[in-house]
Each structure stands twice: as structure tokens, then as C-alpha cells.
C-alpha positions in Angstrom: -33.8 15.1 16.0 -33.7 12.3 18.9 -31.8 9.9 16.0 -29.0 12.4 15.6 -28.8 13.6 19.5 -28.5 9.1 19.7 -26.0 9.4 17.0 -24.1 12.2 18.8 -24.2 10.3 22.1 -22.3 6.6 20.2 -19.9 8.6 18.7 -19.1 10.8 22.1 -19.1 7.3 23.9 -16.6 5.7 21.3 -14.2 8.6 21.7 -13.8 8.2 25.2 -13.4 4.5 24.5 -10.9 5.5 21.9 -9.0 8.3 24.2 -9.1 5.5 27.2 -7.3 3.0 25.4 -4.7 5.4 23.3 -4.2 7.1 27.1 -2.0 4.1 28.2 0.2 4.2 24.6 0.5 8.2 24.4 1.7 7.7 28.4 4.4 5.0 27.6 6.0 7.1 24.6 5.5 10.5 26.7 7.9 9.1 29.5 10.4 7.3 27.1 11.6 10.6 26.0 11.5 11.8 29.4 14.8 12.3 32.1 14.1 10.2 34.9 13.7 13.3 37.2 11.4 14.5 35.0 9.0 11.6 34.8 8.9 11.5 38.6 7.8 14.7 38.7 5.5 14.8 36.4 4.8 11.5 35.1 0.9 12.0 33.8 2.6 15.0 31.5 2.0 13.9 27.8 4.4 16.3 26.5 7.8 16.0 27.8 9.4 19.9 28.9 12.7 18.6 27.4 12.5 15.6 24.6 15.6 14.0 25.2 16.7 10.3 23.5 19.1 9.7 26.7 17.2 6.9 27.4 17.2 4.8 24.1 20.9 5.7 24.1 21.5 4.1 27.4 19.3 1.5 26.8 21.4 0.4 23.7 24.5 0.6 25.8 23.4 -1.6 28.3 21.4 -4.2 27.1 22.3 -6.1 23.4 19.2 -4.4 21.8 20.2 -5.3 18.2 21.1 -9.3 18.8 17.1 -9.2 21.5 15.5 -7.4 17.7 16.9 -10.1 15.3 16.0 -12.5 17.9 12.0 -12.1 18.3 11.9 -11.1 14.2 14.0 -14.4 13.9 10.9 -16.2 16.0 8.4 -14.2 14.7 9.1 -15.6 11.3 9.3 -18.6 11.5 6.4 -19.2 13.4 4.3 -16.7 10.8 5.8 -19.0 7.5 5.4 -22.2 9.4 1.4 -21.3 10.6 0.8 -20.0 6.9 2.5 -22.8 5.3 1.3 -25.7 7.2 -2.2 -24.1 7.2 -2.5 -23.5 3.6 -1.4 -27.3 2.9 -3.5 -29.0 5.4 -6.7 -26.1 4.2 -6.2 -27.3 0.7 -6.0 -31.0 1.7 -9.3 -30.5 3.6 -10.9 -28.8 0.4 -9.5 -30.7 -2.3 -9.0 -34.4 -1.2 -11.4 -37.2 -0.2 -10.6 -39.5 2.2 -12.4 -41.2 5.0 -13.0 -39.8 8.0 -12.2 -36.1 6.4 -14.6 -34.2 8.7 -13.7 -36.3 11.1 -10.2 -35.6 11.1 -10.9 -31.5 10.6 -13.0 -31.1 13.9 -10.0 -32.5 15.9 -7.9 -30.1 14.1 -10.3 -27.0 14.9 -11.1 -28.7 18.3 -7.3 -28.3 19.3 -8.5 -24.2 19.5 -10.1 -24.9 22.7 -6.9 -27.3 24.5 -5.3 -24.3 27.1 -2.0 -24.0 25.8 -0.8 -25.1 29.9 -1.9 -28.1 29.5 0.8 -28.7 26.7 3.3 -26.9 27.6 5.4 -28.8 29.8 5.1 -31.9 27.4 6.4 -29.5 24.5 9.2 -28.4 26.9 10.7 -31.8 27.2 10.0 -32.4 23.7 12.9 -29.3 23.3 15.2 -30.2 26.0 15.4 -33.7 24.5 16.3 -32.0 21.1 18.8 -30.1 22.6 17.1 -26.8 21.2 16.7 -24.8 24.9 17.9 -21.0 24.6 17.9 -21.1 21.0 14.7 -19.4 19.1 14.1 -22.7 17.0 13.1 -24.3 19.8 10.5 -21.4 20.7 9.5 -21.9 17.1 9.4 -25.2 16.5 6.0 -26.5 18.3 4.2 -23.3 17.2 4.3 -23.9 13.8 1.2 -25.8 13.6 -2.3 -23.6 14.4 -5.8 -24.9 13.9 -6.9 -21.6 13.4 -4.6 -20.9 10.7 -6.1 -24.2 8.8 -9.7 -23.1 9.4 -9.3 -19.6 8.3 -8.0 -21.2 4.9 -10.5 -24.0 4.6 -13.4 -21.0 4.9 -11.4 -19.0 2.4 -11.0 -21.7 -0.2 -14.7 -22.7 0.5 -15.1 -19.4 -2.0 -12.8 -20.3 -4.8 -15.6 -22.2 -7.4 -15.0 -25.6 -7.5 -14.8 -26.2 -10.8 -11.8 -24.1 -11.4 -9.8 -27.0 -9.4 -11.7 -29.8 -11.3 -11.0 -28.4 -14.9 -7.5 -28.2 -14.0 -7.0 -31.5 -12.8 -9.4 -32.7 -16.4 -6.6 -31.0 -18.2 -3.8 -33.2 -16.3 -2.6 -30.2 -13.7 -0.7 -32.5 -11.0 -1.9 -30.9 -7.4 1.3 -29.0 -6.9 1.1 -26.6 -9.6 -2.8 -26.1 -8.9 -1.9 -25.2 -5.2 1.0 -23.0 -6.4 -0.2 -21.1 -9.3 -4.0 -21.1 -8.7 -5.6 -21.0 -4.6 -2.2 -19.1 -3.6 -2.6 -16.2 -6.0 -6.4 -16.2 -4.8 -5.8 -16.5 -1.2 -3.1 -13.3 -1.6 -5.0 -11.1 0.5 -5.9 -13.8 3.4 -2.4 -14.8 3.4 -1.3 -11.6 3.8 -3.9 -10.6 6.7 -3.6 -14.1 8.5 0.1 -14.2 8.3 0.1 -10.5 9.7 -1.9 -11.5 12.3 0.2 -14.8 13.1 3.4 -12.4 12.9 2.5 -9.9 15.8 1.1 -12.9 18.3 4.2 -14.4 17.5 6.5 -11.0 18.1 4.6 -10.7 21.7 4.8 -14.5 22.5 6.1 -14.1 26.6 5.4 -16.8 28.2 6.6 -20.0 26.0 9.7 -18.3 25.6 10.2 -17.3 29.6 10.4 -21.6 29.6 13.0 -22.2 27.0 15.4 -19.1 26.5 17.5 -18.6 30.3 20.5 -17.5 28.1 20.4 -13.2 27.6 21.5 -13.4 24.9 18.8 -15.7 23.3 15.9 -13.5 24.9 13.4 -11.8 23.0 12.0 -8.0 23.3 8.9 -9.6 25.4 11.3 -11.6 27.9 14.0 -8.9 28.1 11.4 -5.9 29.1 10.5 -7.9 32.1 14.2 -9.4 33.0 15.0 -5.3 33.1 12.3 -4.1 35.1 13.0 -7.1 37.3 16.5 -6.2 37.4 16.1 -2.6 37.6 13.5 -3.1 40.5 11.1 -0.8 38.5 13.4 2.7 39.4 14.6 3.7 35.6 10.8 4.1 34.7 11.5 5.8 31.3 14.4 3.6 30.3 11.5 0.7 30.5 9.3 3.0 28.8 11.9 3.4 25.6 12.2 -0.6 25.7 8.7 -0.8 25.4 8.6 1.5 22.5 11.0 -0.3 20.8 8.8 -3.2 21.0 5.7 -2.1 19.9 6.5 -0.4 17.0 7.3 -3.8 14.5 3.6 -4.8 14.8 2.2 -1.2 14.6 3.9 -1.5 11.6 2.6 -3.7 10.4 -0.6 -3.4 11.2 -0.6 -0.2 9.4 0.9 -1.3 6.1 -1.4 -4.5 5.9 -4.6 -3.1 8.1 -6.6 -3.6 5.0 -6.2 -7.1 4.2 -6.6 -8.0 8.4 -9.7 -5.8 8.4 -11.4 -7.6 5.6 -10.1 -10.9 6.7 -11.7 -10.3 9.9 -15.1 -8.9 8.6 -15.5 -11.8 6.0 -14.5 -14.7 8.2 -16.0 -13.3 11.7 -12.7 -13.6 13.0 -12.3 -12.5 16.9 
């Protein structure tokens, strides 16, 4: 009896938790298909009186919605394939090759997870503006494509692959290309998939490297041009924000929901934060 009354407590406790942080998200949707009068007057209403898509409409009038969408999937992209690229590479380089100084060399790369990105961020942005690559999403790209994280996250998944499968291919005269290509890549399937997921919706809400290098409109992403709007707008066309916001959101929910089991068991084998 007092274990299931302790059971009934957690779970009463973790759907308050649950209800408290879906609150904010039900709230944002609500008043994106809200009239502007009607989310002043009754703004905490979850259920619009009169669904209306006004807003998404005018919102796609006003601002270049399409060209700001292509633009952070553009980014997004090529961040996600240059993190999961790079870290696969340098992961199977770690595993596979001996050289001296290899551990060495891998606790500088993991080490880099603790350097605050401010502290290389002005550095990288003169990097850009001496490449010529400010307001253009390559150069939001470019010094992302490299994460430590990325490379650890491979190195512990590889740690699992038996060793001897890579050794009896090489015995049998497998150059290192085709035994990265057609063996640990088909293994590592589903931490590629979960990593790169992950990688791909850090990437889509990237603000504040891109608030540095795109100043051009029309090279913003959904992250910069939310804020340039409510900035603009002062904050009065709450529900137009609202629908912006939507529009944002819903990429990496996607996501998330096609590919939740890979990130899920990616996260639960490799302790993952």
C-alpha cells in the first residue's frame, strides 16, 4: 500500500512537470491562430473562439518566409553532414590507427567541450570576414563543422564493434576506405542517425553565431528573423510572432518524432546529456 500511494505521488509530480513545460508550447500555438484582438483579450485561452490562419498568411506576405526556411535547413545541413562526417573520420582514426601521442591528441579534442564558445567567437568572425563569407550561411557553417562531441560519441560507439572484425579485414588486404565505408558505417546506422539528429536541431536553433555574421534579411535564419520581427514590431502583433515561432519549431519536432528512437537509445547507451 505505502509503495503504490509513493508510486501514485512520482507519477502525479511528473505530470505537473510534464503539463508545466507543454503549458508554454500549447500557449504559443493557441495564440498563433488567434486575431490579435482576440489574444489581448484573452491571451491564457488554449482554445482559440475563432481558429483563424490570418496570421501565417500575413506573415508570408510580409516577411520572405520561404528564402529564411531554405536558409536555416541550408545551415542546418551542412553543419549536421560536416559534424557527422568529420566525427566519424577522426572516431575511426582514434579507434583504428596507432600513432604517438594518440590519447594525447584525443583529450585535447574532447577537452575543446569545455572552451565557452565566446571565447572563439570573435577569432572565427574575422576568420569569415577575411574569407569574404559574411551574410552568406556558409560562413555560419563553416567553423561549426568540427564538434568534439561528435568525435567522442563515435569513438565510444566503435569502442563496441569487436576488434577483430577490423583486423581480419585488413589480414584479407581490405584498404581502410572500404572498411570504414562498408563495415563501421553500416554498424554505426543508428548512432549516426541519432547523433546527426541531434547535431541537425542545435544547428536549426543556432541564434547567436548567426546574429554576428548574417546583417543582410535576406540571408537570416528562422532563429534571427523571429527576433529582428519582434524587435521591429515592438512586441504589438503578439500572434503574428506566435505563428513565426510555430513555423520554427515544427522541423525539429519532426524530427525528433521520426528518429526519437535512435536519440533515445543513443542517449541511454552513451550517458549522453
Amino acid at each position: 500500500m505505502l509503495t503504490e500511494k509513493r508510486n501514485l505521488g512520482w507519477h502525479v509530480l511528473l505530470i505537473l512537470i510534464i503539463l508545466a513545460i507543454m503549458l508554454p508550447v500549447l500557449f504559443m500555438i493557441s495564440n498563433s491562430f488567434k486575431t490579435l484582438q482576440e489574444s489581448y483579450h484573452s491571451i491564457l485561452q488554449l482554445i482559440p473562439a475563432k481558429p483563424t490562419l490570418t496570421n501565417y498568411v500575413t506573415l508570408n506576405k510580409q516577411i520572405n518566409l520561404f528564402r529564411m526556411v531554405a536558409n536555416t535547413f541550408l545551415m542546418a545541413m551542412i553543419v549536421t553532414l560536416g559534424k557527422v562526417l568529420t566525427g566519424l573520420l577522426a572516431a575511426y582514426a582514434f579507434q583504428n590507427f596507432h600513432f604517438k601521442g594518440k590519447r594525447v591528441v584525443y583529450f585535447i579534442f574532447v577537452a575543446t567541450i569545455f572552451v565557452p564558445f565566446t571565447t572563439v567567437m570573435i577569432p572565427n568572425y574575422l576568420v569569415i570576414a577575411k574569407m569574404n563569407l559574411l551574410n552568406n550561411v556558409i560562413g555560419v557553417a563553416l567553423p561549426q563543422m568540427c564538434d568534439a562531441t561528435g568525435i567522442m560519441l563515435f569513438v565510444k560507439a566503435m569502442e563496441k564493434i569487436p576488434t577483430s572484425l577490423v583486423e581480419s579485414a585488413k589480414i584479407d588486404g581490405i584498404p581502410n576506405r572500404k572498411i570504414f565505408m562498408n563495415l563501421i558505417v553500416p554498424l554505426l546506422k543508428p548512432n549516426i542517425i541519432s547523433v546527426g539528429a541531434i547535431f541537425f536541431i542545435n544547428s536549426w536553433n543556432e541564434y547567436v553565431w548567426p546574429t554576428l555574421v548574417l546583417k543582410d534579411k535576406n540571408s537570416f535564419t528562422l532563429p534571427l528573423a523571429l527576433q529582428n520581427y519582434i524587435s521591429s514590431e515592438g512586441g504589438t502583433n503578439f500572434p503574428l510572432a506566435m505563428a513565426l515561432a510555430v513555423i520554427m519549431i515544427v522541423p525539429p519536432l519532426l524530427i525528433y518524432m521520426v528518429f526519437q528512437k535512435y536519440i533515445l537509445n543513443s542517449i541511454s547507451s552513451s550517458g549522453l546529456k
